[in-house]
N, CA, C and O of each residue as an XYZ file, in Angstrom:
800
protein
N      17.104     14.365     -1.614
C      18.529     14.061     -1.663
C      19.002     14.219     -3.111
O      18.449     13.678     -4.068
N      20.137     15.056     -3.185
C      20.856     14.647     -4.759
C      20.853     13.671     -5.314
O      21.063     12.586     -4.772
N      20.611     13.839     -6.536
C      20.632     12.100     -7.523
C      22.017     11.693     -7.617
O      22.122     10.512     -7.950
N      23.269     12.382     -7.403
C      24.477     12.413     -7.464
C      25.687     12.555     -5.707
O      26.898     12.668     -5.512
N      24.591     12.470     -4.924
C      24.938     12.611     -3.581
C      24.880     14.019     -3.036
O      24.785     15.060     -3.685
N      24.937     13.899     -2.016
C      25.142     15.553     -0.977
C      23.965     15.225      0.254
O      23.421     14.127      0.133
N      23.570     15.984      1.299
C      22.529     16.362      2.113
C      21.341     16.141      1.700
O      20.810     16.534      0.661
N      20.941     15.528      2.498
C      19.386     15.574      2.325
C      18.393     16.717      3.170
O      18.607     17.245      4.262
N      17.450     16.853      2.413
C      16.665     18.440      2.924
C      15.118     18.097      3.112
O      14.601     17.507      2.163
N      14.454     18.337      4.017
C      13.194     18.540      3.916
C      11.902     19.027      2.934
O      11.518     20.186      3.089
N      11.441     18.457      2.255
C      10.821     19.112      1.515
C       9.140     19.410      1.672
O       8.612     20.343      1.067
N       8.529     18.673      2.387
C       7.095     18.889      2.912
C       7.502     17.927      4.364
O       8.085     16.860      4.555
N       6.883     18.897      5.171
C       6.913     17.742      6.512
C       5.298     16.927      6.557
O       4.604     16.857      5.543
N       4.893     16.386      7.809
C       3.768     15.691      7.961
C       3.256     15.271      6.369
O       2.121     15.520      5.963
N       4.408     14.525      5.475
C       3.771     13.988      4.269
C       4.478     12.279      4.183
O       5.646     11.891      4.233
N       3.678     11.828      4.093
C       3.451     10.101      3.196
C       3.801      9.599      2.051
O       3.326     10.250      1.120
N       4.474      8.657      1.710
C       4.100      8.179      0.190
C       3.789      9.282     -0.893
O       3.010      9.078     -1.825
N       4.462     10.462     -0.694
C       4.231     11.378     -1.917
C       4.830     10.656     -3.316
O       5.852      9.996     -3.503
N       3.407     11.200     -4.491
C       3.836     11.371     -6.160
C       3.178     12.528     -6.772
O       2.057     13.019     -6.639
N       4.465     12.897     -7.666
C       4.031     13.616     -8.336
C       2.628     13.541     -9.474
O       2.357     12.429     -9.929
N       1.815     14.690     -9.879
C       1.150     14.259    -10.636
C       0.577     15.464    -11.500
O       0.967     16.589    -11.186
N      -0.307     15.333    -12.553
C      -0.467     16.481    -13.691
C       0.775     16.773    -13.776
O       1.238     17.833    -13.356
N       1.532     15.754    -14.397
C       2.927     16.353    -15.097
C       3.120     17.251    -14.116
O       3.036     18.453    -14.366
N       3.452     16.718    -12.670
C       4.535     17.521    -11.972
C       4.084     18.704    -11.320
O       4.699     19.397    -10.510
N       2.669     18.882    -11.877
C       2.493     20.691    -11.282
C       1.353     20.304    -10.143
O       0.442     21.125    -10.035
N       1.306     19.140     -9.284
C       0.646     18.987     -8.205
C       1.460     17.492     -7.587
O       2.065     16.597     -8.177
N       1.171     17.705     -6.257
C       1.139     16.356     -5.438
C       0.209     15.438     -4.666
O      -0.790     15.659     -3.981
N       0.745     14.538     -4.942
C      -0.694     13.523     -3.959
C       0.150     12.713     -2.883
O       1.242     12.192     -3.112
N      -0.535     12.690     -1.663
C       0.436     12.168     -0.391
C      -0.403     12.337      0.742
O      -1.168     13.298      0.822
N      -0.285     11.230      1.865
C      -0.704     10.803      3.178
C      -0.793     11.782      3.801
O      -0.080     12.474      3.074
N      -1.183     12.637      4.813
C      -0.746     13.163      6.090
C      -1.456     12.936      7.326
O      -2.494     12.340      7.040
N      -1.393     13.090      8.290
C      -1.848     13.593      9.362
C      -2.541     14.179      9.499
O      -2.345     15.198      8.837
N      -3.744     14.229     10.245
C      -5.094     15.454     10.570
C      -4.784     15.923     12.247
O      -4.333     16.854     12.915
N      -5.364     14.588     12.367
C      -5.058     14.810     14.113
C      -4.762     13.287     14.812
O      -5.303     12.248     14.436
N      -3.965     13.379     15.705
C      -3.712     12.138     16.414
C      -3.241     11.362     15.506
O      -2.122     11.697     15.115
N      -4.047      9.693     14.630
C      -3.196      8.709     14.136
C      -4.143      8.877     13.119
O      -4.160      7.870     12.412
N      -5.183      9.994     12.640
C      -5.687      9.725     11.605
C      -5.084     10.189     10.288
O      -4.439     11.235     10.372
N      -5.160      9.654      9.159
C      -4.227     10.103      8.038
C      -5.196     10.252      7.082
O      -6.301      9.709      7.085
N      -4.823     10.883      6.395
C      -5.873     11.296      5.067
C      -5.106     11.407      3.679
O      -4.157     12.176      3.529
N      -5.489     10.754      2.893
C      -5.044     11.378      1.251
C      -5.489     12.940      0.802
O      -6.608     13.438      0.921
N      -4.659     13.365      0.425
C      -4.278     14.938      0.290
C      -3.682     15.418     -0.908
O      -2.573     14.941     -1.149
N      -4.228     16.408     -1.884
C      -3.738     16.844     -3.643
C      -3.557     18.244     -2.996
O      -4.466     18.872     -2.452
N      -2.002     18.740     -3.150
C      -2.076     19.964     -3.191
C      -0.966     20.427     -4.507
O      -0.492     19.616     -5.303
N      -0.680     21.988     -4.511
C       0.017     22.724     -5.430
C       1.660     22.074     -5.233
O       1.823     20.941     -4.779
N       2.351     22.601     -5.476
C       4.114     22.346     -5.283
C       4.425     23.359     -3.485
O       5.337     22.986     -2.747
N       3.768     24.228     -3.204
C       4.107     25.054     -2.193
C       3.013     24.302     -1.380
O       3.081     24.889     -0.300
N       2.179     23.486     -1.269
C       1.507     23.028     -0.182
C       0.116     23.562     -0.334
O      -0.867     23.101      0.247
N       0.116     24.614     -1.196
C      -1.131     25.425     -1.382
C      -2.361     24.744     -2.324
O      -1.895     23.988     -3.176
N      -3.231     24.810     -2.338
C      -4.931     24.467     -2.840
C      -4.799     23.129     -2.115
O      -4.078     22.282     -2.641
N      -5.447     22.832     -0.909
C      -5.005     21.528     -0.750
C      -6.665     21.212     -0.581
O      -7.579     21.961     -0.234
N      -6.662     20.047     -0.903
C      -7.770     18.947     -1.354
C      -7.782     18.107     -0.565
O      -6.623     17.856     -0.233
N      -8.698     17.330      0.086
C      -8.696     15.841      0.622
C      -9.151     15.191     -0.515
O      -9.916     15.689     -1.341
N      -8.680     14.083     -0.555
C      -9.088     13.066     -1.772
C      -9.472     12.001     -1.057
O     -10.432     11.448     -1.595
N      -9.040     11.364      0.165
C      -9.753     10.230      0.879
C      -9.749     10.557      2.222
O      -8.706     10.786      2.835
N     -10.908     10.597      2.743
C     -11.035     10.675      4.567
C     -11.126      9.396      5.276
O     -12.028      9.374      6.113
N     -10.433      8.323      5.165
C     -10.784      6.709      5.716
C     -11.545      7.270      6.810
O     -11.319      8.300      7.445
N     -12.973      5.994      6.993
C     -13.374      6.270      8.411
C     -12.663      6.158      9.904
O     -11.446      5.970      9.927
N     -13.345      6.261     11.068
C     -12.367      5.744     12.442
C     -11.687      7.035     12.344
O     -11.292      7.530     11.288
N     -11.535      7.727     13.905
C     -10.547      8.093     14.212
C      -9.323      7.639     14.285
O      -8.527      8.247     15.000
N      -9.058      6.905     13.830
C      -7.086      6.086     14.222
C      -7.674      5.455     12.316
O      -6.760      4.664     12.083
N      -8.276      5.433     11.490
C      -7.904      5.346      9.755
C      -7.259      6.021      9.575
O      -7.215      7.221      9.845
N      -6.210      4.944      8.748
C      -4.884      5.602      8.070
C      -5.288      5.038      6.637
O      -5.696      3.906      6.376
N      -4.981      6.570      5.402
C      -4.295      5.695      4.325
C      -3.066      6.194      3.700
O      -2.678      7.229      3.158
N      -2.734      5.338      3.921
C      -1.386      4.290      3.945
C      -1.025      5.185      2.432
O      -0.856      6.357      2.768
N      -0.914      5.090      1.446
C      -0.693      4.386      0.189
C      -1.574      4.922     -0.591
O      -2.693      4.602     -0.191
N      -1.632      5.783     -1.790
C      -2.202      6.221     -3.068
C      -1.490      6.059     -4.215
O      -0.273      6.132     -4.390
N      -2.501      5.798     -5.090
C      -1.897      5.789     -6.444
C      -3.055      6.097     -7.718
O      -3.988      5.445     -8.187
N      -2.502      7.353     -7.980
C      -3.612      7.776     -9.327
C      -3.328      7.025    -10.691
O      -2.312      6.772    -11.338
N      -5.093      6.709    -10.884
C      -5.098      6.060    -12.563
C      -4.222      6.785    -13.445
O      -3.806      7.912    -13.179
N      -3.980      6.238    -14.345
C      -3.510      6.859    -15.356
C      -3.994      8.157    -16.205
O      -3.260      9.017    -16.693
N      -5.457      8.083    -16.263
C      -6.328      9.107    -16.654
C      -6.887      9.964    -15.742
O      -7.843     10.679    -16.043
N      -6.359      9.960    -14.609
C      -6.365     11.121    -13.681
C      -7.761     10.983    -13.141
O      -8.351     11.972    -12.708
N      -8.484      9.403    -13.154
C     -10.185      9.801    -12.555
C      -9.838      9.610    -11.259
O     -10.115     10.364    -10.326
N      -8.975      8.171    -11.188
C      -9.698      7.119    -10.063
C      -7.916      6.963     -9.073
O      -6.771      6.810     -9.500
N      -8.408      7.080     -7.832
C      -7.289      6.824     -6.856
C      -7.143      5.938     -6.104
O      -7.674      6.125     -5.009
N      -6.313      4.455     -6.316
C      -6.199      3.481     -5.568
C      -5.717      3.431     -4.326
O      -4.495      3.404     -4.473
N      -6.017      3.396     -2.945
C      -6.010      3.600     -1.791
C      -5.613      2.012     -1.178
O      -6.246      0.976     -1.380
N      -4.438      2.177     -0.420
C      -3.785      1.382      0.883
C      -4.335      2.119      2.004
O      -4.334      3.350      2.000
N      -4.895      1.307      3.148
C      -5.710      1.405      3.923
C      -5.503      0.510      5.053
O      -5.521     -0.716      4.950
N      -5.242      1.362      6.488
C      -5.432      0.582      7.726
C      -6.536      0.982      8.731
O      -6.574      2.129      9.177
N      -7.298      0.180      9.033
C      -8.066      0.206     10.232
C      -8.060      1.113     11.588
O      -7.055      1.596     12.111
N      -9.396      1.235     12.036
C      -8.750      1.839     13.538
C      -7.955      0.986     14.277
O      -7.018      1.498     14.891
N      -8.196     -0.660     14.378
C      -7.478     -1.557     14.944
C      -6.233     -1.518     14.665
O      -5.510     -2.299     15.284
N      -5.589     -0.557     13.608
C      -4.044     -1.005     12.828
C      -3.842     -1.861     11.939
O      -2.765     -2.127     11.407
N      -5.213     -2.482     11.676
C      -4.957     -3.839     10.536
C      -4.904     -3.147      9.250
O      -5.468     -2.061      9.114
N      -4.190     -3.770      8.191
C      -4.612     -3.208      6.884
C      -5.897     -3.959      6.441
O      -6.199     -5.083      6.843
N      -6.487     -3.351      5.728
C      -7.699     -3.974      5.210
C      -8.088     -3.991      3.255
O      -7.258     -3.219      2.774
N      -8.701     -4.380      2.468
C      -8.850     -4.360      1.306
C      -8.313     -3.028      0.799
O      -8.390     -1.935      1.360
N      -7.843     -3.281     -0.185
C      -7.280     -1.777     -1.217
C      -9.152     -1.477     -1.482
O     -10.172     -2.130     -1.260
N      -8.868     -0.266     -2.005
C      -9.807      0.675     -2.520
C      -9.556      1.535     -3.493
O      -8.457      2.065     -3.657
N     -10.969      1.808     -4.491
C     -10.332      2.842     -5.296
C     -11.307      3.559     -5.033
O     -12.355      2.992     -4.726
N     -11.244      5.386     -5.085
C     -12.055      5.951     -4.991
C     -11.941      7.284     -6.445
O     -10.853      7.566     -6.947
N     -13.027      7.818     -6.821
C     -12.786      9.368     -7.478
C     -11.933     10.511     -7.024
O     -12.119     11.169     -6.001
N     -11.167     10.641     -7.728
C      -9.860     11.726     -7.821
C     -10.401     13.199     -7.861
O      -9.788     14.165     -7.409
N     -11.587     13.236     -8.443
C     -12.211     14.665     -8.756
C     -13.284     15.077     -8.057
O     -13.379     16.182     -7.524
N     -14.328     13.981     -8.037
C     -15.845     13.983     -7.211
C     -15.703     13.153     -6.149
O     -14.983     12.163     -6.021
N     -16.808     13.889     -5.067
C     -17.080     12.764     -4.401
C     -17.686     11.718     -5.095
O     -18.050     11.845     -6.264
N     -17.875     10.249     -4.172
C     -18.554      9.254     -4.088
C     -17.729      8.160     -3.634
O     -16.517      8.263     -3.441
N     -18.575      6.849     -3.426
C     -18.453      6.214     -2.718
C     -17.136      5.086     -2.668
O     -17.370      4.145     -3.427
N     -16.153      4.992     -2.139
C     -14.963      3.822     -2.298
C     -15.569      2.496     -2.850
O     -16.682      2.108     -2.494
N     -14.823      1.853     -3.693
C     -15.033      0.889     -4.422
C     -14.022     -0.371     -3.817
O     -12.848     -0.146     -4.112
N     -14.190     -1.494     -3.131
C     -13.289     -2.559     -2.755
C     -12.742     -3.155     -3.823
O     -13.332     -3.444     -4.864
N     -11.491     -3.359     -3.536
C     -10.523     -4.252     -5.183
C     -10.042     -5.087     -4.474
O      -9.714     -4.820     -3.318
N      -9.853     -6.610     -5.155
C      -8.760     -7.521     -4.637
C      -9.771     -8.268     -3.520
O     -10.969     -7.984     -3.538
N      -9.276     -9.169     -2.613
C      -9.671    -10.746     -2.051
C     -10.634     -9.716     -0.929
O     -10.001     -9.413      0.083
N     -11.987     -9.192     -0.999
C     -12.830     -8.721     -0.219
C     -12.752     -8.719      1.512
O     -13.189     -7.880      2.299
N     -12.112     -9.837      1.734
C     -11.717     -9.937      2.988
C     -10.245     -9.947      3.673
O     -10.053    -10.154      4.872
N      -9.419     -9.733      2.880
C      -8.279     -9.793      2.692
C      -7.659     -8.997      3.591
O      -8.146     -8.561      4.634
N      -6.159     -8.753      2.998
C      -5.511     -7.302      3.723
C      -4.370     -7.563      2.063
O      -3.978     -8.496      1.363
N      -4.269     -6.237      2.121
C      -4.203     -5.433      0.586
C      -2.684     -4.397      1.204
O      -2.983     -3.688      2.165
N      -1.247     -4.285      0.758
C      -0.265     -3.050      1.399
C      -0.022     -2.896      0.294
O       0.998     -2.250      0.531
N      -0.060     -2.920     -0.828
C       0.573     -1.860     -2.333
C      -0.010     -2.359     -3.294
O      -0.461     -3.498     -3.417
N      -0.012     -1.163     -4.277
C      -1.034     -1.461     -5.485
C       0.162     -0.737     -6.327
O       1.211     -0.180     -6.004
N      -0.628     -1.063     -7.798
C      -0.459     -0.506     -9.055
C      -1.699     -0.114    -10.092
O      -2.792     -0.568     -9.753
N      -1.670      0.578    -11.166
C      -2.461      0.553    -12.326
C      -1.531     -0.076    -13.629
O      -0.382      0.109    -14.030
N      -2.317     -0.652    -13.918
C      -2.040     -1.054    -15.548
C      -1.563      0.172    -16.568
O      -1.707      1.248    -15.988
N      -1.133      0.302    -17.673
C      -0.955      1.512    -17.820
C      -2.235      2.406    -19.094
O      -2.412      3.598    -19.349
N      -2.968      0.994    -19.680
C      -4.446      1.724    -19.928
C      -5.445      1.989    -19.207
O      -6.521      2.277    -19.731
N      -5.285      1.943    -17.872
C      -6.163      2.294    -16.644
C      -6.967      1.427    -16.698
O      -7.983      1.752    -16.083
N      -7.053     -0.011    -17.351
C      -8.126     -1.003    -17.459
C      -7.837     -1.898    -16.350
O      -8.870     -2.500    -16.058
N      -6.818     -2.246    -15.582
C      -6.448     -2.947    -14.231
C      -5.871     -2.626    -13.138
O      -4.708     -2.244    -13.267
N      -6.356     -2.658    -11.950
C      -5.232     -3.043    -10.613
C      -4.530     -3.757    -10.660
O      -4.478     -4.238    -11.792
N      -3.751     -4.236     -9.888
C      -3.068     -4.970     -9.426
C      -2.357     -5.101     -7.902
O      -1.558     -4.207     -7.621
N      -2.536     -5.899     -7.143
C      -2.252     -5.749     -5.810
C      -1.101     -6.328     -5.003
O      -0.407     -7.184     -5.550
N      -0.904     -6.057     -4.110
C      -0.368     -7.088     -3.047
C      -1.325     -7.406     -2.681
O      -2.261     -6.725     -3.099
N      -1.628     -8.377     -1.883
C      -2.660     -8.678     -1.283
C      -2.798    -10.382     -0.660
O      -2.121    -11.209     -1.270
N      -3.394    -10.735      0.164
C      -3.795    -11.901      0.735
C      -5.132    -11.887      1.010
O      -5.773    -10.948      1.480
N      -5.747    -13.587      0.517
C      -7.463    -13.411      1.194
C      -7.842    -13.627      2.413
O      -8.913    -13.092      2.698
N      -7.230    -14.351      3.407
C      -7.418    -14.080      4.647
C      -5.869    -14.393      5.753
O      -4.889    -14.745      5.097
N      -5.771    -14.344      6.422
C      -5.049    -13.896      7.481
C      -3.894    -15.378      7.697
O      -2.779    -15.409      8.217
N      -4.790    -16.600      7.000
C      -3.756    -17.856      6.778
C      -3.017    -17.411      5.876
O      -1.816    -17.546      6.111
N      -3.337    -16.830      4.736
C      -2.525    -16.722      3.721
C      -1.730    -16.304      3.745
O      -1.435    -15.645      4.742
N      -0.850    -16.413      2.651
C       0.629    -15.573      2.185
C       0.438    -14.561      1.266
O      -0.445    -14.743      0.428
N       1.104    -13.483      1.236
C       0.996    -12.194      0.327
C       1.469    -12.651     -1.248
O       2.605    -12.929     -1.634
N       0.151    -12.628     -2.041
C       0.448    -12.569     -3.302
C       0.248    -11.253     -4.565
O      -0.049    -10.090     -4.290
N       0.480    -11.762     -5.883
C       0.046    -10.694     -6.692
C      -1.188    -10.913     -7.098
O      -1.419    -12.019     -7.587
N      -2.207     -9.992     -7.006
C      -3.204    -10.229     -7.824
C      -3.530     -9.080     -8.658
O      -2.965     -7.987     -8.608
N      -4.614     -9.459     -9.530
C      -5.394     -7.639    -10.139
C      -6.656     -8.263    -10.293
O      -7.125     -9.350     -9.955
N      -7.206     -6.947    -11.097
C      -8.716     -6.629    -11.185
C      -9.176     -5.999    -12.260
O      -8.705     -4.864    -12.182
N      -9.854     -6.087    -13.259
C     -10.143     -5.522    -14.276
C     -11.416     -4.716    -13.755
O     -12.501     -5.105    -13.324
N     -10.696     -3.027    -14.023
C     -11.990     -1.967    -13.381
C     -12.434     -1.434    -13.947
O     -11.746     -0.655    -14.606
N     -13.908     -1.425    -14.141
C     -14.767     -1.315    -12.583
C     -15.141     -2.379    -12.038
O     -15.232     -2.610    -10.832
N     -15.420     -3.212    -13.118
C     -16.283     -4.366    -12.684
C     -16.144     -5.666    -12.656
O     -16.926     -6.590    -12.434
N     -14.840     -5.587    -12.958
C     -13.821     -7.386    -12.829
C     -14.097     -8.232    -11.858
O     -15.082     -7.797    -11.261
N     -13.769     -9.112    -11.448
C     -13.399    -10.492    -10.010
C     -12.075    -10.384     -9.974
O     -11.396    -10.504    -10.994
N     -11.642    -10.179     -8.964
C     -10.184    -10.035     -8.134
C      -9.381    -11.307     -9.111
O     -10.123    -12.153     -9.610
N      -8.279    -11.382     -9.291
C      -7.612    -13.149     -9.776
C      -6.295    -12.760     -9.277
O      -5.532    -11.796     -9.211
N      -6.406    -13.940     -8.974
C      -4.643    -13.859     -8.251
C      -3.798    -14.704     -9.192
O      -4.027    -15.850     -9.578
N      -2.362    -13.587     -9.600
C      -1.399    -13.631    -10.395
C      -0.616    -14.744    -10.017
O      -0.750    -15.683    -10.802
N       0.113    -14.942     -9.131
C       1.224    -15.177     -8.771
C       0.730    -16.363     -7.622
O      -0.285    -15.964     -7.051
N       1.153    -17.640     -7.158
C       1.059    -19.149     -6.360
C       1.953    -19.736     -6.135
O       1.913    -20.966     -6.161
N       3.246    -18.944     -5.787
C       4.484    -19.091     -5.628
C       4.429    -20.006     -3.977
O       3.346    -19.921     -3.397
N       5.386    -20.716     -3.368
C       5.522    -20.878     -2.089
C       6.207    -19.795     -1.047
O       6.274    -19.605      0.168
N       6.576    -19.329     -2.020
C       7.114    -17.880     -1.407
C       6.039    -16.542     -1.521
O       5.043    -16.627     -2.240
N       6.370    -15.207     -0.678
C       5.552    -14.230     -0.687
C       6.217    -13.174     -1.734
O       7.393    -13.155     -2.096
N       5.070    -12.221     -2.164
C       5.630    -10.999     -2.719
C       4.869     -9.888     -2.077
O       3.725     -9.611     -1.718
N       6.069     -9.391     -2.109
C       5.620     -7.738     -1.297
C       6.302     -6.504     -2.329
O       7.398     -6.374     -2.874
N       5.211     -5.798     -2.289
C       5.273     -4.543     -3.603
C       5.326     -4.910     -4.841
O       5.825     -5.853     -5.455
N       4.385     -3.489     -5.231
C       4.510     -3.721     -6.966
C       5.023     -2.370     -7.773
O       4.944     -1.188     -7.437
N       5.486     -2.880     -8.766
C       5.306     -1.259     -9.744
C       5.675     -1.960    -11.035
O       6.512     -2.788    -11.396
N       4.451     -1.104    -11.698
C       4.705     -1.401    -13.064
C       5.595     -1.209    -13.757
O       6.251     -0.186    -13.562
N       6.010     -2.230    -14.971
C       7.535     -1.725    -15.508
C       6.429     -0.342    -17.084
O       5.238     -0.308    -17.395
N       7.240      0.213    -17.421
C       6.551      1.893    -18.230
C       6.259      0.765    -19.505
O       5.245      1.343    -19.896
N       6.342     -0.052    -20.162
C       5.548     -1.025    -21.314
C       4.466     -1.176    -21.065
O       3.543     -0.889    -21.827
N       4.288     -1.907    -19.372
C       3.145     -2.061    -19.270
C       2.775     -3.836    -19.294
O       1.741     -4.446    -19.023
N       4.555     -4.435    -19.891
C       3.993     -5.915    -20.244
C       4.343     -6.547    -19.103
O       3.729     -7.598    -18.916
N       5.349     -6.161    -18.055
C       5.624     -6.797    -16.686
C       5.290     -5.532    -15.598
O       4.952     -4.362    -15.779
N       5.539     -6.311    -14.428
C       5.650     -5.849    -13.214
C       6.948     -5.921    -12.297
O       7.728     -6.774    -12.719
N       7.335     -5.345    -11.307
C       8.632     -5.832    -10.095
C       8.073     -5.851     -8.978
O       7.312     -5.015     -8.492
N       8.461     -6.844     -8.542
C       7.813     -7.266     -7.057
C       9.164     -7.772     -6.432
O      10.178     -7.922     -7.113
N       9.094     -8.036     -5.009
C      10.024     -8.204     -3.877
C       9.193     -9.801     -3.477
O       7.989     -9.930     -3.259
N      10.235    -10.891     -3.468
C       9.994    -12.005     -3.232
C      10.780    -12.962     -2.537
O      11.958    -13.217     -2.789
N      10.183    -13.407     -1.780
C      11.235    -13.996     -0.300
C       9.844    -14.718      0.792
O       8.645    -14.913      0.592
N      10.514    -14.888      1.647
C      10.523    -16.214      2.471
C      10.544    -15.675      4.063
O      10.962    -14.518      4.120
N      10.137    -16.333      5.562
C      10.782    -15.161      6.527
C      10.222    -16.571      7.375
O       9.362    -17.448      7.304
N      10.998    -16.258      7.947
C      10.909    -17.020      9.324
C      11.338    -16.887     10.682
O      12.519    -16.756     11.004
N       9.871    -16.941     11.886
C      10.405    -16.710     13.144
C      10.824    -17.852     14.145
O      10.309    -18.921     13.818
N      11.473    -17.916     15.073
C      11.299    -18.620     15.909
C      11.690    -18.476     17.547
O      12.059    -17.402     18.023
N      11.558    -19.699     18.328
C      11.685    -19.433     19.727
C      12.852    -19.038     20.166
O      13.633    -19.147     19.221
N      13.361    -18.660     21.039
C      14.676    -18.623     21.406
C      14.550    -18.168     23.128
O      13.790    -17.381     23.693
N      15.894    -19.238     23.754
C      15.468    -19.022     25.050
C      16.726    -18.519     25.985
O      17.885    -18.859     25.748
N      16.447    -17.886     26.794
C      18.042    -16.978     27.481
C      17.818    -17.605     28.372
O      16.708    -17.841     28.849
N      19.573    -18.227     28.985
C      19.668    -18.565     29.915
C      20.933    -17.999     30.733
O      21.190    -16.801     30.616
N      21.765    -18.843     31.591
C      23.179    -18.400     31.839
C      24.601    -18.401     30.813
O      25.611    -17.770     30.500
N      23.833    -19.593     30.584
C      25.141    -19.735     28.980
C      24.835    -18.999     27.873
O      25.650    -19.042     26.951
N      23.547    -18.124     27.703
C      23.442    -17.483     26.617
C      22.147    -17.307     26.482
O      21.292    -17.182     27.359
N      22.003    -17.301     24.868
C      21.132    -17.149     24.141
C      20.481    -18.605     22.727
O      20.850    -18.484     21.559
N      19.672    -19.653     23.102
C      19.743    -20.601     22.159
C      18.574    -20.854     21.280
O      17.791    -21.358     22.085
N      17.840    -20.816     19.912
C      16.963    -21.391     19.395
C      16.514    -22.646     19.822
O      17.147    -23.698     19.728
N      15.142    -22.458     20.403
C      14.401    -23.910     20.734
C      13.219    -24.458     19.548
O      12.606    -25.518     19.674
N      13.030    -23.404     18.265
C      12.742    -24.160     17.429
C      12.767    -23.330     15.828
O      12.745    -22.116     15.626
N      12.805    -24.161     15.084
C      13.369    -23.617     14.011
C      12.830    -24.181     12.668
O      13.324    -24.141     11.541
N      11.522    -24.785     13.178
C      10.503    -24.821     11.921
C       9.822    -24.119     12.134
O       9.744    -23.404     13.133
N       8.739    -24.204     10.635
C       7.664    -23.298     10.633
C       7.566    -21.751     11.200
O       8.478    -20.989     10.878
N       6.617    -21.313     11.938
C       6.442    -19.893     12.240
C       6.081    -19.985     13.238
O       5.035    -20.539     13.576
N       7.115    -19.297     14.144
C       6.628    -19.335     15.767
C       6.603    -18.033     16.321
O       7.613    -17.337     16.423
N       4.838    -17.496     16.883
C       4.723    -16.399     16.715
C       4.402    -15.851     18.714
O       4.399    -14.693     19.133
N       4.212    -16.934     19.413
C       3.748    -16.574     20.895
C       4.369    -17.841     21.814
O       4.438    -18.986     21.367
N       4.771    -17.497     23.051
C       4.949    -18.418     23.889
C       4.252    -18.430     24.896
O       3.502    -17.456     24.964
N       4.150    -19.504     26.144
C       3.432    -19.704     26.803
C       4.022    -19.944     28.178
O       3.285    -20.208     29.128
């Protein structure tokens, strides 16, 4: 889309979470293989030399979400399950194979990352298990312990580094479901604490 308005145009179809990268003269982005599996993918500006950079396992692995280090080694990976769950971020090699590296609460579920801008940290969304609420955390890589940033009562969802390098922006808020029951007179809330996620 124009930075100034007009039409919007197609520019790669079957693509994800595209960024630019090597100063612009390549891309990195999600696609499609077959069915619901998705793969991280480096190609030219025309679609051409194309690379896999992450094959998640499972037929139905998706990833979600890439983001290259700063020094062009290492590629931080958002990642869902064959089940559809998201599961721990990952970083893997940008250039060589080898093996994915887990970042952030090991058991967790992990939907957006960042790098630091000396390539010395992650930083995540992330939660450690499935009670929890989505916080910020990072990781000093390779070989850090996950620490979580942020113990707010509220959640944060997404990150991106501000270009200093001394903050971050994150999305922070609150959500709440509840019952609601149809009858002849309408439509009425039957409860309106906490989180009400199934009825019976």
């Amino acid at each position: 889309v124009p930075v100034l308005g007009g039409e919007p145009h197609l520019i790669l179809p079957n693509a994800s979470s595209l960024t630019w990268i090597e100063s612009g003269k390549r891309l990195l982005f999600s696609e499609i293989k077959q069915g619901m599996h998705m793969v991280v993918v480096s190609t030219d500006l025309g679609r051409g030399q194309v690379r896999d950079v992450y094959d998640p396992p499972g037929e139905r692995g998706m990833a979600h979400h890439s983001y290259l280090s700063p020094h062009g080694q290492w590629v931080l990976i958002v990642e869902m399950n064959s089940q559809g769950a998201f599961v721990p971020c990952r970083v893997v090699p940008f250039l060589d194979s080898g093996e994915a590296r887990v970042v952030g609460p090991p058991d967790g579920t992990c939907t957006s990352g960042a790098w630091s801008a000396d390539g010395k940290w992650v930083y995540l969304t992330a939660k450690k298990d499935y009670k929890d609420k989505f916080h910020i955390w990072r990781q000093r890589f390779p070989n850090g312990e996950p620490e979580q940033v942020t113990s707010t009562t509220t959640e944060e969802d997404g990150i991106a580094m501000a270009p200093d390098g001394k903050s971050f922006i994150t999305s922070v808020g609150t959500h709440d479901s509840m019952v609601w029951i149809h009858d002849q007179s309408g439509e009425h809330p039957i409860s309106s604490k906490g989180e009400a996620g199934r009825v019976a």
